[in-house]
N, C-alpha and C positions, 0 to 999 in steps of 0.2 A: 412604894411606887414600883419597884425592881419586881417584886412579889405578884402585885396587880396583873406586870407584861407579862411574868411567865406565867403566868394562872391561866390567862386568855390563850394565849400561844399555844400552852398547852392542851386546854380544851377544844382549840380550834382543828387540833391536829387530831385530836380521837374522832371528835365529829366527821369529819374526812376519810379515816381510817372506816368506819362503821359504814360511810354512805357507800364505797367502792368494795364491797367485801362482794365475791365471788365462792361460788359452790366449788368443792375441791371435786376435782376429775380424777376418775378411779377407769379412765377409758383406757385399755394396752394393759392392765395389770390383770394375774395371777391370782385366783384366790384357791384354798382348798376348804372343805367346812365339814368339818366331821360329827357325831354326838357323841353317848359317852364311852362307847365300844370302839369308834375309829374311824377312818374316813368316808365319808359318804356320796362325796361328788367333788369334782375338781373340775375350774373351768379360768379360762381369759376371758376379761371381759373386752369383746371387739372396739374398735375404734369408731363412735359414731360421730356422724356429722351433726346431726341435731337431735332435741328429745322429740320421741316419739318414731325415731327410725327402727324398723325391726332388721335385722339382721343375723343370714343365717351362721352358723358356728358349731364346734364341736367341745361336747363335755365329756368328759370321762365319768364313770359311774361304778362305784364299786360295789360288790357282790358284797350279797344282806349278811352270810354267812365267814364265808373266807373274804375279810378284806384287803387280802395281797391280791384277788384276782378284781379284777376291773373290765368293764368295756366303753368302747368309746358311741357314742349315742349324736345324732343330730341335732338341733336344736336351733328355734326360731329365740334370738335374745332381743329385747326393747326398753329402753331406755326412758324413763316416765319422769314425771313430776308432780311433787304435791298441788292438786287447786290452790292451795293456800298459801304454800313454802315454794317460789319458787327459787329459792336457794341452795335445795338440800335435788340430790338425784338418785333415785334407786332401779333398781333392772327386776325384770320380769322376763322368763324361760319357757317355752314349752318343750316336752321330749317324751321319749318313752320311757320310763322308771320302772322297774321289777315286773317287765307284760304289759301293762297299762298306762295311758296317758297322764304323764306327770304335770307338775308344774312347780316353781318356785318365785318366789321373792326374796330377792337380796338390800338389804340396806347395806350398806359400806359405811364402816368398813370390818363389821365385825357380826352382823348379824341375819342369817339366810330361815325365810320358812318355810318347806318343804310339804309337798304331799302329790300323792295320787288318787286314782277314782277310788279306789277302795280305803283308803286312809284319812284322817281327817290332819289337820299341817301339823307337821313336828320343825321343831326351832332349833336350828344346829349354830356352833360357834364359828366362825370361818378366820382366816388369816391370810397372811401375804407370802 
């Protein structure tokens, strides 16, 4: 009988646990994302109010050749959702990337892909 209570108890409490689960906010944090030569772009991701806000921002972007020099670049950031998963959140960038109109996607919290008009997306590793 003792068994029983805690069996329920305890199922009652995961079931609770899974219905109230929120998507983790990666909004105010730091990422950098490099490939296998070095870094490739470093940025904050701004504070958004809701998905689907664009907001403007600044990224750093490092030079294809020498990666100690860098510049800092403009950029529209927005904040999306899967149609289907609205639990998970990833951002989307536009900027200018090496002359040309770039753009990126970031999943959080580990993985960004990358391209411009002349390039087709390269997948970089990113971190905190």
């Amino acid at each position: 009988m003792y068994f029983n209570y805690f069996f329920k108890s305890f199922f009652t409490l995961i079931l609770l646990f899974f219905l109230f689960v929120e998507a983790k906010d990666n909004d105010g944090k730091k990422f950098t994302c490099a490939d296998e030569v070095g870094p490739v772009i470093n940025f904050t991701i701004p504070d958004f109010q809701t998905v689907n806000d664009e907001i403007q921002t600044s990224i750093k972007i490092y030079d294809k050749i020498d990666r100690s020099n860098f510049s800092n670049q403009n950029s529209i950031m927005k904040k999306k959702t899967s149609p289907i998963d609205e639990s998970y959140f990833f951002y989307s960038a536009e900027f200018m990337l090496y002359g040309s109109q770039g753009y990126f996607e970031f999943f959080p919290p580990s993985h960004l892909l990358i391209k411009n008009q002349e390039l087709n997306f390269q997948s970089l590793v990113c971190w905190e």
